[in-house]
C-alpha positions in Angstrom: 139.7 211.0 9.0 141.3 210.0 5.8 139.6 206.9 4.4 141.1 203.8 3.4 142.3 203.3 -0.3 140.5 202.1 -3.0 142.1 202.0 -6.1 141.3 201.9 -9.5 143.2 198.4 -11.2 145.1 199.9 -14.0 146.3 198.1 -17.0 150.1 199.8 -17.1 150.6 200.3 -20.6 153.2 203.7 -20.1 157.2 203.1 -20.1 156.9 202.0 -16.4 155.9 201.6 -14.3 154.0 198.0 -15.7 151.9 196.0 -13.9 152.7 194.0 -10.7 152.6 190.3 -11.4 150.1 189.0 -8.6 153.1 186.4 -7.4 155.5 189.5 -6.6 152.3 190.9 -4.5 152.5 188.0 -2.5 156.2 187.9 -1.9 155.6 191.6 -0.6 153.1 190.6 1.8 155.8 187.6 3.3 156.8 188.2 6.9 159.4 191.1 7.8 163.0 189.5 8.6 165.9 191.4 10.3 168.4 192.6 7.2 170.6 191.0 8.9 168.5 187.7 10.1 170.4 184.6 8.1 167.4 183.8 6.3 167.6 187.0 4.5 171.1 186.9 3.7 169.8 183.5 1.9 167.4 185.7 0.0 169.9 188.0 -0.4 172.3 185.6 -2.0 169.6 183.8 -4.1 168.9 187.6 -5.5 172.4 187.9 -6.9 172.2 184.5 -8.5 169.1 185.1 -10.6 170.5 188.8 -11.3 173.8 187.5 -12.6 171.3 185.5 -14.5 169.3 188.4 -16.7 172.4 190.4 -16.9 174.2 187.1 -18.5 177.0 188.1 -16.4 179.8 185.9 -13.6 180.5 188.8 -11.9 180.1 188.2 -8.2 179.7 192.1 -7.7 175.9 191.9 -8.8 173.4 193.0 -6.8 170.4 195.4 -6.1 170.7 198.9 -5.1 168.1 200.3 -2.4 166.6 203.2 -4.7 165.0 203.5 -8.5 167.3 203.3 -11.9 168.2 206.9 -11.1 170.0 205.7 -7.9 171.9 202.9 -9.9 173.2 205.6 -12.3 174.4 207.9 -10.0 176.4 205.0 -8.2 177.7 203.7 -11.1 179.0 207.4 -11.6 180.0 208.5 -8.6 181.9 205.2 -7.8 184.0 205.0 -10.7 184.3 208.5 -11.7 186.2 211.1 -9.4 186.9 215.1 -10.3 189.1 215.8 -13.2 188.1 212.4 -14.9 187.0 212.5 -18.5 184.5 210.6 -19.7 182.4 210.0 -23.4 179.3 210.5 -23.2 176.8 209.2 -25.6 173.3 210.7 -25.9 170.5 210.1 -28.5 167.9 210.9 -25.7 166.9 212.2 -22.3 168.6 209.6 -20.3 172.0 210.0 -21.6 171.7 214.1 -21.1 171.1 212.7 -17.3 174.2 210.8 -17.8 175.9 214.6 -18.8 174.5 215.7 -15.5 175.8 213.6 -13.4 179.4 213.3 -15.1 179.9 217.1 -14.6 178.5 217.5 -11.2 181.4 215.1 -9.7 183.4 217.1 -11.5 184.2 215.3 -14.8 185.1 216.6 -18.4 182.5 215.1 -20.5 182.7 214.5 -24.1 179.4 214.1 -25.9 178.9 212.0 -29.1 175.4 212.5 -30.2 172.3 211.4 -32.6 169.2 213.2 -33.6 166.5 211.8 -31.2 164.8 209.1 -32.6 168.1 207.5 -34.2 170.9 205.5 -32.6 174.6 206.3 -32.2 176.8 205.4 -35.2 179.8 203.6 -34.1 181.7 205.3 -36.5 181.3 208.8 -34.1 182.2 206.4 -31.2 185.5 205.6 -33.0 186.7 209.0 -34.0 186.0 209.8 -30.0 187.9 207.5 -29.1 191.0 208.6 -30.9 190.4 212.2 -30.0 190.3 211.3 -26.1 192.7 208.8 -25.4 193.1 210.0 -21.9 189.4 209.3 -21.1 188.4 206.9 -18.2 185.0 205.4 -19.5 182.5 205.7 -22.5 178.4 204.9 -21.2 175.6 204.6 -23.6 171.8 203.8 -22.8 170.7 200.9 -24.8 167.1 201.4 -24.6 165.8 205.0 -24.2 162.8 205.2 -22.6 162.5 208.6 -23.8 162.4 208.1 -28.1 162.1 204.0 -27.5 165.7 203.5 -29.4 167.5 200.2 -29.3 171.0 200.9 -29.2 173.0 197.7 -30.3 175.9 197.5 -28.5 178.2 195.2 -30.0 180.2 197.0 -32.3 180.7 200.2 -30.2 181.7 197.6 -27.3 184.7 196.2 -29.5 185.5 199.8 -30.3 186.1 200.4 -26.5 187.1 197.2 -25.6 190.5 197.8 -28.0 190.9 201.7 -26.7 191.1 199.9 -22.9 188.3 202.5 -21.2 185.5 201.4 -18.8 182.4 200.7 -20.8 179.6 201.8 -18.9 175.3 200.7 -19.6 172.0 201.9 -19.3 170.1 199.0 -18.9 166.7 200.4 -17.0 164.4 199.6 -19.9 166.3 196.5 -21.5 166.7 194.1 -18.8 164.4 191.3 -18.3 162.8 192.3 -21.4 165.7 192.1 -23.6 169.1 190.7 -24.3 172.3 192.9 -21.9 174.5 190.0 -22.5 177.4 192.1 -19.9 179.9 189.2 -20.2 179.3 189.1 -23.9 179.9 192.7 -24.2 182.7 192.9 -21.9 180.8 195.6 -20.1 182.4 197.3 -16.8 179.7 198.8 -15.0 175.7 198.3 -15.5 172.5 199.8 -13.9 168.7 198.5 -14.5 165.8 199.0 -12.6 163.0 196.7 -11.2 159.4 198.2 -12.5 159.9 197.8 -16.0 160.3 193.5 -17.4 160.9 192.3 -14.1 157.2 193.3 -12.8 158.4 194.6 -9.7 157.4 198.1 -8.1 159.7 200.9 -8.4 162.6 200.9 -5.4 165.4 199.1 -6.2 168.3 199.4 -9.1 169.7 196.0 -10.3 173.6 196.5 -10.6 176.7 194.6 -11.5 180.2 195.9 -11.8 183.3 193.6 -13.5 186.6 193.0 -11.6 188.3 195.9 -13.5 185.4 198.4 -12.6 186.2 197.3 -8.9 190.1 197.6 -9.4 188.8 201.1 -10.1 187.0 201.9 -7.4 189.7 200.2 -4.7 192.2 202.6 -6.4 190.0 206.4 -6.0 192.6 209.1 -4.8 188.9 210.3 -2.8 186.3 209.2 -0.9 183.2 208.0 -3.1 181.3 211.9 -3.3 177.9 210.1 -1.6 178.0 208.1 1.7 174.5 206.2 0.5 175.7 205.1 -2.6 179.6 204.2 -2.1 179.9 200.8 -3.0 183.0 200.4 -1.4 180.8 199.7 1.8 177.8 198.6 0.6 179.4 195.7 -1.3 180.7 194.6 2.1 176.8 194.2 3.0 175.9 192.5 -0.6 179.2 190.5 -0.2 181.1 187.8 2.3 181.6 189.9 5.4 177.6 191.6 5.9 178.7 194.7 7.7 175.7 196.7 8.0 175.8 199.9 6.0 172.0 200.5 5.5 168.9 198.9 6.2 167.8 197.4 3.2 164.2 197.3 1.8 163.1 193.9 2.8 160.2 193.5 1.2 161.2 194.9 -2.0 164.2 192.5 -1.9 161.5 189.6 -1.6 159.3 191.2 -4.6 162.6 190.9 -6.6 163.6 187.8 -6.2 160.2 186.3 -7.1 159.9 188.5 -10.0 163.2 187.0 -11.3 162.0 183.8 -10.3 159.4 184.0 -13.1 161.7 184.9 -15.4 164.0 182.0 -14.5 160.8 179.9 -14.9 159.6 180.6 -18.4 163.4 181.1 -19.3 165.0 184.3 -20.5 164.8 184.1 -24.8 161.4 182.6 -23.8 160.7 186.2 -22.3 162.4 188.1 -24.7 161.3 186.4 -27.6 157.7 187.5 -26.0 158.5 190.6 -25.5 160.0 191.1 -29.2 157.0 188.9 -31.2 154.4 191.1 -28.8 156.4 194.5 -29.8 156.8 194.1 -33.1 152.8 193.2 -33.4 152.0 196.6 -31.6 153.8 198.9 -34.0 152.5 196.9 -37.0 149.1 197.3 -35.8 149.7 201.3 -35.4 151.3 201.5 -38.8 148.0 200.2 -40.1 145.9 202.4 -38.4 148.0 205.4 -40.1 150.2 206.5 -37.0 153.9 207.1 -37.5 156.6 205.4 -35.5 159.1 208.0 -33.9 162.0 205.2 -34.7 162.0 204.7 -38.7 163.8 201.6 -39.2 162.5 198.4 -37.0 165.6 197.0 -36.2 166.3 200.6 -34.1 162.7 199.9 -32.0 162.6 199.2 -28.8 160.2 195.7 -28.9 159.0 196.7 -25.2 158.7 200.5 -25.5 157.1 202.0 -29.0 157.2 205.6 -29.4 154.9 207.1 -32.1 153.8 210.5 -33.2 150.5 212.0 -32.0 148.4 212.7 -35.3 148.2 216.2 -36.2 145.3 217.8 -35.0 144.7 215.2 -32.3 145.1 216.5 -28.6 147.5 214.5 -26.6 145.8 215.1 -23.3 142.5 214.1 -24.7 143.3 210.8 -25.7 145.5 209.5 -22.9 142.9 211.1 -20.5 140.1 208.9 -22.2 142.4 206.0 -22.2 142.5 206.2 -18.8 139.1 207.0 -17.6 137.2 204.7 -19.9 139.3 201.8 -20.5 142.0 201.9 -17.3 144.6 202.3 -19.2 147.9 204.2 -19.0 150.4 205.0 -21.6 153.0 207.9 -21.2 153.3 210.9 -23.0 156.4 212.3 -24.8 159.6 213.6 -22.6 162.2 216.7 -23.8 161.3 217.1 -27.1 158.4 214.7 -28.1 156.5 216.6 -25.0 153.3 216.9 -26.9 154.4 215.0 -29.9 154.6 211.0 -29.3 152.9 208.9 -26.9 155.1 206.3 -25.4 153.2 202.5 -25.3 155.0 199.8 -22.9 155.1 196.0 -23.1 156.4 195.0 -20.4 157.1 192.4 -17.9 153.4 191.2 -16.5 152.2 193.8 -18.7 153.7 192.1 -21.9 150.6 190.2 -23.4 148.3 189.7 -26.5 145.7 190.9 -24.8 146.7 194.1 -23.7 147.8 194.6 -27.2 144.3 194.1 -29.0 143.1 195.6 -25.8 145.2 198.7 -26.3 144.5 199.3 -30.3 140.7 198.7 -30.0 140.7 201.1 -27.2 143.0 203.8 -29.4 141.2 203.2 -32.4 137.8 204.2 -31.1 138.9 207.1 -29.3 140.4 208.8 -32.7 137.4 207.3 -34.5 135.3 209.6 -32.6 138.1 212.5 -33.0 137.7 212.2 -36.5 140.9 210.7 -37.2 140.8 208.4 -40.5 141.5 205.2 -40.2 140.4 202.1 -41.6 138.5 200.2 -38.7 139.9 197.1 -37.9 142.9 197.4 -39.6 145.4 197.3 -36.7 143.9 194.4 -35.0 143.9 192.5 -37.8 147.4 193.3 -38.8 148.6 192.9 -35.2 147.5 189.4 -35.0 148.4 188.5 -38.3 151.8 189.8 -37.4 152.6 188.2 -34.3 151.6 185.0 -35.8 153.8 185.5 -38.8 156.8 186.2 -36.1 155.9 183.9 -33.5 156.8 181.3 -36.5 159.4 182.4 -37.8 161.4 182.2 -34.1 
């Protein structure tokens, strides 16, 4: 007979997914309702109001797609995009290579603009793009790549596509909820997230919200939308006025979402990204003093909720994260495509996004490489981390 679970309670320090606020637990635990039962339609509608909410965004066509971020990307692709179509591509990271993926298996010409990993896009390769592809549909970027922990700003490359009239197109998995997206502000067309990074939600459901001209778009395809799960043009008939069934929705992950965007309503959205950048910014400064080096050189490039930074040489990355885990219960993530072996990837977010995971986290790290023989100066990255987040926590 297979015995009942007992888990271990993990402290999710990796680049998701982070801990499960006990509220959202809760909300999971709530009653099941029919998907189509009027008081979960209410839900449903009070999900889309607190998701226009974090996305900073009127659209009406916001809502939550049944699947993780992956899901939301390939609708955002597959509904706007159709064979022939050619689309920019930028990639500083794994994630945008997905994008590349996707683009050419519906069929697309895909022109990459590119950045070492590690560094950001320069808006100045976005421009000369532009003029060499006038022809092309949409331009998509990933602000926060999970993969090197880049923060992409987004303003000036928006105005760049904004003025060339293409579809502008956002990876949002890691920045939402933790983070401004500010879609309205950017004038972006077409933006995917998912629910188990800031919103401390489980994995299964892909926040989404498309503009009026990314719908224009879709209403006007010469095809059918390539996958029956994801066309929006009938699932935004379920998600909108007229509730024609399409699929049955997850119910309970619907009810974990709205409560998890509750909280965020509730402490109020610079309140939560202020957090999440004071609480950041402390973590690296505390690794910097212990002697580690941060994958993203300049600051204003890091990601305040997911820090990437080298492994020290002659340290074994298995070792460490395995000790991490079985002595102190925590998790943080290892390197992806490149940085496989090379970086460890630490996560503040959402629930998980506290002081005390941080002093938690950089006691635990620093006695692990104490006793790997790594030199450091003991008690240097506490102290600095605290003294840093106090210094910031002023200044904002």
């Amino acid at each position: 007979m297979v015995k009942e679970l007992d888990l271990p309670v993990r402290i999710l320090l990796g680049p998701g997914p982070s801990t499960v606020h006990p509220r959202v637990l809760k909300a999971m635990s709530m009653p099941l309702l029919g998907h189509l039962d009027p008081e979960f339609l209410d839900i449903m509608n009070e999900t889309t109001v607190l998701l226009q909410g974090v996305f900073e965004t009127k659209n009406h066509q916001t809502m939550a797609m049944s699947g993780t971020g992956s899901a939301g990307m390939e609708a955002v692709f597959v509904n706007l995009l159709e064979p022939g179509d050619k689309v920019i591509i930028c990639v500083h990271g794994l994630f945008g290579e997905r994008m590349v993926d996707i683009a050419g298996r519906i069929g697309c010409s895909v022109v990459k603009v590119e950045s070492a990993w590690g560094e950001p896009i320069d808006p100045g390769k976005v421009k000369t793009a532009l003029a060499a592809n006038p022809e092309a549909k949409m331009l998509a970027i990933v602000q926060a790549e999970t993969s090197t922990g880049v923060y992409q700003p987004l303003e000036e490359i928006a105005a760049l596509v904004d003025d060339a009239g293409l579809l502008f197109v956002v990876d949002a998995v890691t920045s939402l909820g933790g983070m401004e997206v500010g879609v309205d502000k950017y004038k972006i067309d077409a933006v995917y997230s998912g629910t188990q990074k800031n919103l401390s939600v489980p994995p299964g459901l892909s926040p989404v919200s498309f503009s009026e001209r990314a719908l224009q778009v879709l209403d006007s395809r010469k095809n059918k939308v390539q996958s029956w799960y994801l066309d929006l043009s009938m699932i935004r008939q379920y998600w909108g006025q007229e509730r024609f069934y399409h699929h049955t929705a997850p119910i309970s992950m619907i009810y974990a979402l709205r409560e998890g965007l509750r909280m965020i309503e509730a402490e109020g959205l610079k309140a939560v990204t202020d957090r999440h950048l004071v609480l950041g910014r402390s973590l690296q400064a505390g690794l910097t003093a212990m002697g580690l080096e941060m994958v993203v050189k300049e600051e204003k490039f890091r990601l305040p909720n997911l820090t990437s930074v080298f492994i020290p040489e002659g340290i074994n990355d298995l070792e460490v994260r395995s000790r991490l885990l079985n002595e102190y219960n925590i998790e943080i993530g290892g390197g992806l495509g490149r940085y496989k072996g090379k970086a460890w990837r630490i996560g503040l977010m959402g629930y998980s996004c506290n002081r005390g995971n941080v002093i938690l986290f950089l006691a635990a790290l620093e006695a692990i490489l104490s006793e790997l023989s790594f030199k450091l100066e003991k008690g240097a990255g506490i102290k600095e981390a605290a003294a840093h987040a106090k210094c910031t926590a002023e200044s904002n």
